[in-house]
Backbone bond lengths (Angstrom), bond angles and torsions (degrees), N, CA, C in turn:
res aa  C-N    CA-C-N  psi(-1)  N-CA   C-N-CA  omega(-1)  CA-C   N-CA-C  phi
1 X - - - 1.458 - - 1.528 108.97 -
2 X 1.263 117.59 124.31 1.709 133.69 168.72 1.513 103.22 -64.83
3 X 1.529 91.61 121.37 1.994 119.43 -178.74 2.045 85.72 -56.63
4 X 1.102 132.80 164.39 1.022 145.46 157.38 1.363 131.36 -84.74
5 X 1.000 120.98 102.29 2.163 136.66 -157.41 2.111 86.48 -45.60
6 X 1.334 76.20 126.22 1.552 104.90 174.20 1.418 111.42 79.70
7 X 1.534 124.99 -39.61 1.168 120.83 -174.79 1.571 136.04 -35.82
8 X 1.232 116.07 112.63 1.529 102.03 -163.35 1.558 103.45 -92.83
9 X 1.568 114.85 137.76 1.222 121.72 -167.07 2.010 104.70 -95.50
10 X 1.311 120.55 113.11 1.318 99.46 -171.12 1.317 105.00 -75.00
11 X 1.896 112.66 157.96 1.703 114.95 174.03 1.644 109.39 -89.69
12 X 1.061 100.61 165.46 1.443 110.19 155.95 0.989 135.01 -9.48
13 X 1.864 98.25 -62.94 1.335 116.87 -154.71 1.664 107.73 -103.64
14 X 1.594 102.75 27.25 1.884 121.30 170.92 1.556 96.00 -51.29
15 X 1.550 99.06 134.11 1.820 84.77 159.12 1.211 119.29 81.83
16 X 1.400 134.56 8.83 1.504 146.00 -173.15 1.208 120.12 -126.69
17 X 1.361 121.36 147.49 1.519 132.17 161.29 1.424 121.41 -88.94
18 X 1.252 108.21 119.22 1.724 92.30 164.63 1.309 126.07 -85.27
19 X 1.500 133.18 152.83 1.318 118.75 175.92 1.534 97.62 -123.09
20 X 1.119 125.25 165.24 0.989 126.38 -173.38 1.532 116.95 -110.40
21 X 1.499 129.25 107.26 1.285 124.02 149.15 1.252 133.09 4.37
22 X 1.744 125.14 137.48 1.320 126.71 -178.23 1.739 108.01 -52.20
23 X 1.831 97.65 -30.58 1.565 100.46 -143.05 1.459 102.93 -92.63
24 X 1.271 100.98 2.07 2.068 103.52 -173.88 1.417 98.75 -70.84
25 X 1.535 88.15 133.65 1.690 131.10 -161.52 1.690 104.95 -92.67
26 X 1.359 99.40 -28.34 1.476 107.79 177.21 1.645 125.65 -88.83
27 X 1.261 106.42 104.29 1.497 123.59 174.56 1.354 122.63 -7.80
28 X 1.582 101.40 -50.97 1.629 120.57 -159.49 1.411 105.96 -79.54
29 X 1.665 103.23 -33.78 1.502 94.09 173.71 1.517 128.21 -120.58
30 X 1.398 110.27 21.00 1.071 108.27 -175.57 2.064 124.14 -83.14
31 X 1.064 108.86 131.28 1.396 110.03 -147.70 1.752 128.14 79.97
32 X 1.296 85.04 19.06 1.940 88.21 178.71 1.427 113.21 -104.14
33 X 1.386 102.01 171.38 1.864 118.49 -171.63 1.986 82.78 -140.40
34 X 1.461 92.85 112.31 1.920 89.27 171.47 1.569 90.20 -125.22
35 X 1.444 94.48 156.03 1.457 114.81 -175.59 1.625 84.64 -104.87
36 X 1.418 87.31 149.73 1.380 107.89 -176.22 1.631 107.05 -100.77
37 X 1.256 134.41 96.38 1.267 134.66 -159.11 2.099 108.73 -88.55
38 X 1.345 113.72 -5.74 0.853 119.18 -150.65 2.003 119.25 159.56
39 X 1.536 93.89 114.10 1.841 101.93 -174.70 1.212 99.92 -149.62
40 X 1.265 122.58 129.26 1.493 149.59 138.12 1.100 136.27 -120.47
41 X 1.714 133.44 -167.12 1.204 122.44 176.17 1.519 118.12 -72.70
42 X 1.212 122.01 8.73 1.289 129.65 -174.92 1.727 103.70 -108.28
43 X 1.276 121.06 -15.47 1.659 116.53 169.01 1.579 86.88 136.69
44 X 1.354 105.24 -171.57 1.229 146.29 -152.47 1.621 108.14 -127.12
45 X 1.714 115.69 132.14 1.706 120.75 159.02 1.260 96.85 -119.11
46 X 1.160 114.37 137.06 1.734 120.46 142.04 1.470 123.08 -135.01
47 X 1.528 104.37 168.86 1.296 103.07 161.98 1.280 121.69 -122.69
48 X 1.591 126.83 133.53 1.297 125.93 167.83 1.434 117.65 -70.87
49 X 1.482 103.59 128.59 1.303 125.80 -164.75 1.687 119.70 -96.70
50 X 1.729 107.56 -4.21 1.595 90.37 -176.35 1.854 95.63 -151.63
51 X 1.517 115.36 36.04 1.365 119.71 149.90 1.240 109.61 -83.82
52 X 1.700 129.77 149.16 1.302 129.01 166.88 1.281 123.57 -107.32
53 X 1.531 120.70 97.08 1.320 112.59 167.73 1.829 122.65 -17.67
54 X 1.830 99.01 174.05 1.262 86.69 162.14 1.895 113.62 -117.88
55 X 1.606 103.80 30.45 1.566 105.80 167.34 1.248 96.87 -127.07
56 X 1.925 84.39 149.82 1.455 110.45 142.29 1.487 139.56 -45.49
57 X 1.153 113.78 143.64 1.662 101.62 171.25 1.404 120.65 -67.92
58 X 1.622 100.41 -24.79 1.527 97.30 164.63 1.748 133.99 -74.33
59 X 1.304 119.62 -17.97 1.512 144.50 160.94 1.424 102.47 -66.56
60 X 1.246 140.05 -32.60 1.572 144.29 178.13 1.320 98.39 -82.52
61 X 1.712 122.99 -49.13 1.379 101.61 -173.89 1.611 121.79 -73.95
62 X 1.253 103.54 -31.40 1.705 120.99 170.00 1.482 105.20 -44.33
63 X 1.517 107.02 -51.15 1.673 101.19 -177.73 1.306 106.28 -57.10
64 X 1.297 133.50 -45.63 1.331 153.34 -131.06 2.228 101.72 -91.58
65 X 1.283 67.60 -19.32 2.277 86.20 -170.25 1.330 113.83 80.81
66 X 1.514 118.31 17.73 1.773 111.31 -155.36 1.743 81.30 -128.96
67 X 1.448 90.54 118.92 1.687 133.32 -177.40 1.654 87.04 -63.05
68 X 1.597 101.90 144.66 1.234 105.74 171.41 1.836 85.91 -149.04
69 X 0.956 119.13 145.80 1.887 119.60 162.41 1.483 112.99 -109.58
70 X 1.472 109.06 -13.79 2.012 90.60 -160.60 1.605 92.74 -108.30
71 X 1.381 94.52 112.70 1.917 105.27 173.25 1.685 126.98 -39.62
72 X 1.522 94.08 -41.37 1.533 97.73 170.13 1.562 113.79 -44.65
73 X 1.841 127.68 -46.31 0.844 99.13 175.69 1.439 130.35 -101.23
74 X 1.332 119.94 9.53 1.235 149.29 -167.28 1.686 113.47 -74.10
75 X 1.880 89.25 -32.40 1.904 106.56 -165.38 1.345 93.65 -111.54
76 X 1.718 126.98 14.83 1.706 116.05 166.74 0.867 109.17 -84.55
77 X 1.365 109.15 141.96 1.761 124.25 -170.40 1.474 96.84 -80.68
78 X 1.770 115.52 157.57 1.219 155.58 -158.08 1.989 101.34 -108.68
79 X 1.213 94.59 100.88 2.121 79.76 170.22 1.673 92.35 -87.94
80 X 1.600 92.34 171.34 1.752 129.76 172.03 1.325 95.75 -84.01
81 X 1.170 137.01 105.42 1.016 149.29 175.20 1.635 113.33 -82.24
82 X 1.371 109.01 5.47 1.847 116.94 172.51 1.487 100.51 109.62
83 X 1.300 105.53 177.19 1.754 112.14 -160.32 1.460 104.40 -79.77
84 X 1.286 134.30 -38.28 0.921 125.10 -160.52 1.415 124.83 -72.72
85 X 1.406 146.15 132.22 1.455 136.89 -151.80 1.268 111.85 17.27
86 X 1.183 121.68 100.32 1.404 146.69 -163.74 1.552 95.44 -92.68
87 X 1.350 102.21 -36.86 1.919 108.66 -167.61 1.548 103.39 -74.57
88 X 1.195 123.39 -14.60 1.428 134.41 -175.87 1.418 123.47 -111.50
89 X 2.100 100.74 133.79 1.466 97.79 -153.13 1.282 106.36 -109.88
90 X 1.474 132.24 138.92 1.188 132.04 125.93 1.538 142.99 -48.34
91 X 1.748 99.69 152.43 1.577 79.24 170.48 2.048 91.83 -154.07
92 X 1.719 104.47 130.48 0.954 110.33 -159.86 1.992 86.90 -113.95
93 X 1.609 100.12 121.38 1.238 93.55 176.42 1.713 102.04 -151.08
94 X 1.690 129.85 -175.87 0.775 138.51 -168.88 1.531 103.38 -69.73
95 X 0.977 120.78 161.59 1.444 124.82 156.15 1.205 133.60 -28.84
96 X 1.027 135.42 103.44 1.857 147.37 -172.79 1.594 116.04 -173.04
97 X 1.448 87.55 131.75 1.776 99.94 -152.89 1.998 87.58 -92.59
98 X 1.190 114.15 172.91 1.540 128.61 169.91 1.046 124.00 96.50
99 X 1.570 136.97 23.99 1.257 156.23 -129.78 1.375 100.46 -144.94
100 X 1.591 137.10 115.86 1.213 153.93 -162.08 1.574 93.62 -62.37
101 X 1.209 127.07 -77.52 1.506 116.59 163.24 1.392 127.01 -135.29
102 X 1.422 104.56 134.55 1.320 137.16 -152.60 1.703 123.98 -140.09
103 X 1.150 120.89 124.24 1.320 101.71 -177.44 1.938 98.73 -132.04
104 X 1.422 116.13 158.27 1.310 114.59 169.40 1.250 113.51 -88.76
105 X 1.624 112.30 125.55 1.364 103.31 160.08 1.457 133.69 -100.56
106 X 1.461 106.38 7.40 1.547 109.00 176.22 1.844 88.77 -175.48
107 X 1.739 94.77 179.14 1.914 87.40 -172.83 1.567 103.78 -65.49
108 X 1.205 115.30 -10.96 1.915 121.74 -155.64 1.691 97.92 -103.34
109 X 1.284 111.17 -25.92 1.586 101.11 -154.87 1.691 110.12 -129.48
110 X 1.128 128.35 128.65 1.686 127.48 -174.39 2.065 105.99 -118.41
111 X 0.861 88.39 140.65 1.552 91.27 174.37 1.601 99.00 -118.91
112 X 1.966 98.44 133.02 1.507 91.56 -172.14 1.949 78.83 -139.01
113 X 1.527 104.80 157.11 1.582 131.38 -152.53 1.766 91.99 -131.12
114 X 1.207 120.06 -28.83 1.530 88.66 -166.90 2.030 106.40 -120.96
115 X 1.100 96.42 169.39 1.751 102.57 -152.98 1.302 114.12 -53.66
116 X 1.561 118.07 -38.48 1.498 121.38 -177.23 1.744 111.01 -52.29
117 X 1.031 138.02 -27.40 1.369 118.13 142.91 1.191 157.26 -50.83
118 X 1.699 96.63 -21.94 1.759 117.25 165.71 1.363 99.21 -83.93
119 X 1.432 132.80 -13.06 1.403 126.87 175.38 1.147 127.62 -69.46
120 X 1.708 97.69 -39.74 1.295 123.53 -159.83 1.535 98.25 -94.20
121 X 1.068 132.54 -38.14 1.339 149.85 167.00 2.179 100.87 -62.98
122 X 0.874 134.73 -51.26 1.604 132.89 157.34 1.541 100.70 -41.08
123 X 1.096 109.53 -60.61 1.659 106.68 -158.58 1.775 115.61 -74.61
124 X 1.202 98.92 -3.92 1.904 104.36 -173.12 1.252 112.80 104.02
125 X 1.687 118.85 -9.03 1.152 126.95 -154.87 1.578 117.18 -83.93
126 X 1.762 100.33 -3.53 1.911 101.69 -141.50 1.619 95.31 -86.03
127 X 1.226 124.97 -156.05 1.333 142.74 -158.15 1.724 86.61 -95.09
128 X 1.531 115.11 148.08 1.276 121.93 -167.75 1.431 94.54 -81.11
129 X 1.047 155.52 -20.70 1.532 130.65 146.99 1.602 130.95 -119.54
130 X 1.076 133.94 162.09 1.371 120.40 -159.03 1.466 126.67 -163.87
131 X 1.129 123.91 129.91 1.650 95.03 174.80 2.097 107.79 -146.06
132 X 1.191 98.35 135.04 1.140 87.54 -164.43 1.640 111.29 -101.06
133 X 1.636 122.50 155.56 1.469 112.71 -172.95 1.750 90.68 -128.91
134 X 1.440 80.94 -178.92 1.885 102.97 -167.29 1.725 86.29 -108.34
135 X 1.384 154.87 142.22 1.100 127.94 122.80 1.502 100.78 93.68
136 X 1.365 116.26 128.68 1.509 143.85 167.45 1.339 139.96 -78.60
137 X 1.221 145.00 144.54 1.113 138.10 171.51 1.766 123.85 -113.72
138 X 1.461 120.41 88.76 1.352 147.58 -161.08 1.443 110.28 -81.83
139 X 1.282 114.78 122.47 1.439 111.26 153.00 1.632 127.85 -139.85
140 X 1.388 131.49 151.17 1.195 115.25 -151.59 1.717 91.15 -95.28
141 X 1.895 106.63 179.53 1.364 108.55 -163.95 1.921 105.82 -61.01
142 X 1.253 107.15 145.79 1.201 97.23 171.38 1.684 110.22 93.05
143 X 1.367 127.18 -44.25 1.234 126.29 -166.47 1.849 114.87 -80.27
144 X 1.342 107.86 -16.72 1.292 98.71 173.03 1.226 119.87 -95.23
145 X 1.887 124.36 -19.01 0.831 151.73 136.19 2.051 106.21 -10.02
146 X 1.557 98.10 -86.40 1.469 99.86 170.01 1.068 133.31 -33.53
147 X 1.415 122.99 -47.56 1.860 152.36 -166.56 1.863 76.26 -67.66
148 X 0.857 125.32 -78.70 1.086 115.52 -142.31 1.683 109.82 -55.41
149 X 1.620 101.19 -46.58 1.543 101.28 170.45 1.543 130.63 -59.11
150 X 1.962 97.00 -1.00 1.626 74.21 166.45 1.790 101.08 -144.70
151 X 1.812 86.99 56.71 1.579 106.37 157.23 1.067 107.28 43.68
152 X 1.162 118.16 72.69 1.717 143.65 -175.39 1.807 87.35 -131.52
153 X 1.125 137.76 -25.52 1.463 115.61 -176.51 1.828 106.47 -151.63
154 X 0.861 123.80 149.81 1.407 127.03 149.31 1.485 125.87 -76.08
155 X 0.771 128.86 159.29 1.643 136.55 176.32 1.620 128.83 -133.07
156 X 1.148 122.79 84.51 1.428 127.98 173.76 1.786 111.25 -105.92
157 X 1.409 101.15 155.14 1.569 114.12 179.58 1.590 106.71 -65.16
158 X 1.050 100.09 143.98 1.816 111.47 -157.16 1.774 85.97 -86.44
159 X 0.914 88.25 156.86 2.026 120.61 -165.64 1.616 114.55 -142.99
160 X 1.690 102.30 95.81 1.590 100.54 -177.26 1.684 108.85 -57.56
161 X 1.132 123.61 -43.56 1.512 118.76 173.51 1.762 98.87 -38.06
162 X 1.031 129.13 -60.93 1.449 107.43 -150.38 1.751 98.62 -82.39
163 X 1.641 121.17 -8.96 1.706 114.23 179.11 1.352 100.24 -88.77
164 X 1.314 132.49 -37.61 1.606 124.29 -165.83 1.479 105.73 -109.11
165 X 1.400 135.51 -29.36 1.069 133.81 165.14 1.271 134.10 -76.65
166 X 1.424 132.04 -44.11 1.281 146.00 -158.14 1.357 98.15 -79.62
167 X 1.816 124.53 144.72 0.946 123.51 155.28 1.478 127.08 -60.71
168 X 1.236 126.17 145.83 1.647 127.08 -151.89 1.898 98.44 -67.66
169 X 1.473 112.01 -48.87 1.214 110.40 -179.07 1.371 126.55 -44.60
170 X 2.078 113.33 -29.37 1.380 108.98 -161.19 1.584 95.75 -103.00
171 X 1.184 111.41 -15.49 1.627 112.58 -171.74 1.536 115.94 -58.36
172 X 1.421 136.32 5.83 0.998 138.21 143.12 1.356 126.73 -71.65
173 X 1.232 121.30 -48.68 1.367 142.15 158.65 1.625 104.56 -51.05
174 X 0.963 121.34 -79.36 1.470 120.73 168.52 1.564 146.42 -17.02
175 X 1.904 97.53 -36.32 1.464 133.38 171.35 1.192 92.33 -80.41
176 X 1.382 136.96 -83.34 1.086 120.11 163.23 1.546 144.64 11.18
177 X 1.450 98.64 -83.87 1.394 129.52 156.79 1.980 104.80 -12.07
178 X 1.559 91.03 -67.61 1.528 79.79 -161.91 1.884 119.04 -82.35
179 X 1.226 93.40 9.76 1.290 97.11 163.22 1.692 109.81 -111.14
180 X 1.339 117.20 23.49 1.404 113.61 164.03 1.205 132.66 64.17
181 X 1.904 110.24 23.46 1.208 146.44 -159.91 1.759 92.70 -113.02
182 X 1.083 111.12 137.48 1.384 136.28 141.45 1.879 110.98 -100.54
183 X 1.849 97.75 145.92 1.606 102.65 175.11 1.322 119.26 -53.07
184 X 1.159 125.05 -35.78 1.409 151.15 -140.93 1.389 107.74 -80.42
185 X 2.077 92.53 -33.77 1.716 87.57 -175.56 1.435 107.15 -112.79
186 X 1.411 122.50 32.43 1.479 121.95 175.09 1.898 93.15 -105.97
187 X 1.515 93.76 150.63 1.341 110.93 -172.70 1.823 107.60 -126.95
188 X 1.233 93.83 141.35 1.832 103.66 -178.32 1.382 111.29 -37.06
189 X 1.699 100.45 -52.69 1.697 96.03 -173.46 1.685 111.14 -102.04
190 X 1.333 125.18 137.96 0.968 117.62 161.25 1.728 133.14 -96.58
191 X 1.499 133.19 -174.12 1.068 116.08 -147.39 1.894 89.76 -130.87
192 X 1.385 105.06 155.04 1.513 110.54 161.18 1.361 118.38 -105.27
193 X 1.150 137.04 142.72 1.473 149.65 128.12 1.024 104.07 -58.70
């Protein structure tokens, strides 16, 4: 049977956090929790949710030319949203429709790409919670697939409490958490059945 032209097939791994293994070798993600914004047979986006840039949201909007006055949101910190286009922003917030582009990543959580949300978000206007990243985390079809089989990440169902609420430091611990894991008892290498 012929897949249907355009139809996007969702993966598995819709709706999930990755956490990352003691034993990950890779810089970018080691000690990370990425939300999985999007998986099919064509690869994987996410965003990492608890690296800290080194801007403000108010230094992003300044770049951006879009006036903001109230410091509260001016002095919220910026995550690393993963290596890939670093110069390019996300913005992971609650549910709110009217946004040039926007996609859902779960009933709780929307990922939106284009500026009128940092506007709307300057002005008081934005989605009642929010968090914005620098930069993506990409993988091609098949390759995150692999990672996982050789226990490079964990996988639990993504939890807006721990992306918009949690302090950035514990939200590793936290991901964790809901799979009933302590750090203490994950090990570098993992095992096959």
């Amino acid at each position: 049977m012929e897949k249907e032209k355009g139809k996007v097939h969702s993966g598995y791994l819709d709706r999930q956090m990755l956490i990352a293994m003691p034993g990950m070798v890779d810089g970018n993600f080691a000690g990370s929790v990425t939300l999985l914004c999007q998986h099919n047979d064509e690869g994987a986006i996410g965003i990492t949710i608890n690296r800290l840039s080194d801007f403000s949201l108010g230094e992003i909007l300044a770049q951006l030319h879009i006036a903001c006055t109230d410091n509260s949101i001016r002095n919220l910190p910026v995550v690393e949203g993963g290596p890939v286009a670093p110069d390019r922003g996300f913005v992971l917030h609650t549910p709110l429709a009217g946004f040039e582009s926007s996609l859902p990543v779960s009933k709780e959580i929307m990922v939106t790409t284009s500026r009128d949300i940092l506007t709307a978000i300057a002005s008081g206007k934005g989605p009642e919670k929010y968090l914005v990243a620098l930069g993506y985390s990409g993988w091609g079809g098949g390759q995150l697939e692999g990672e996982l089989r050789q226990n490079a990440w964990l996988s639990v169902e993504a939890d807006s409490n721990i992306v918009f609420d949690m302090p950035l430091p514990n939200r590793f611990d936290g991901a964790l958490d809901r799979l009933g894991i302590k750090v203490d008892c994950l090990h570098v290498e993992g095992g096959h059945a």
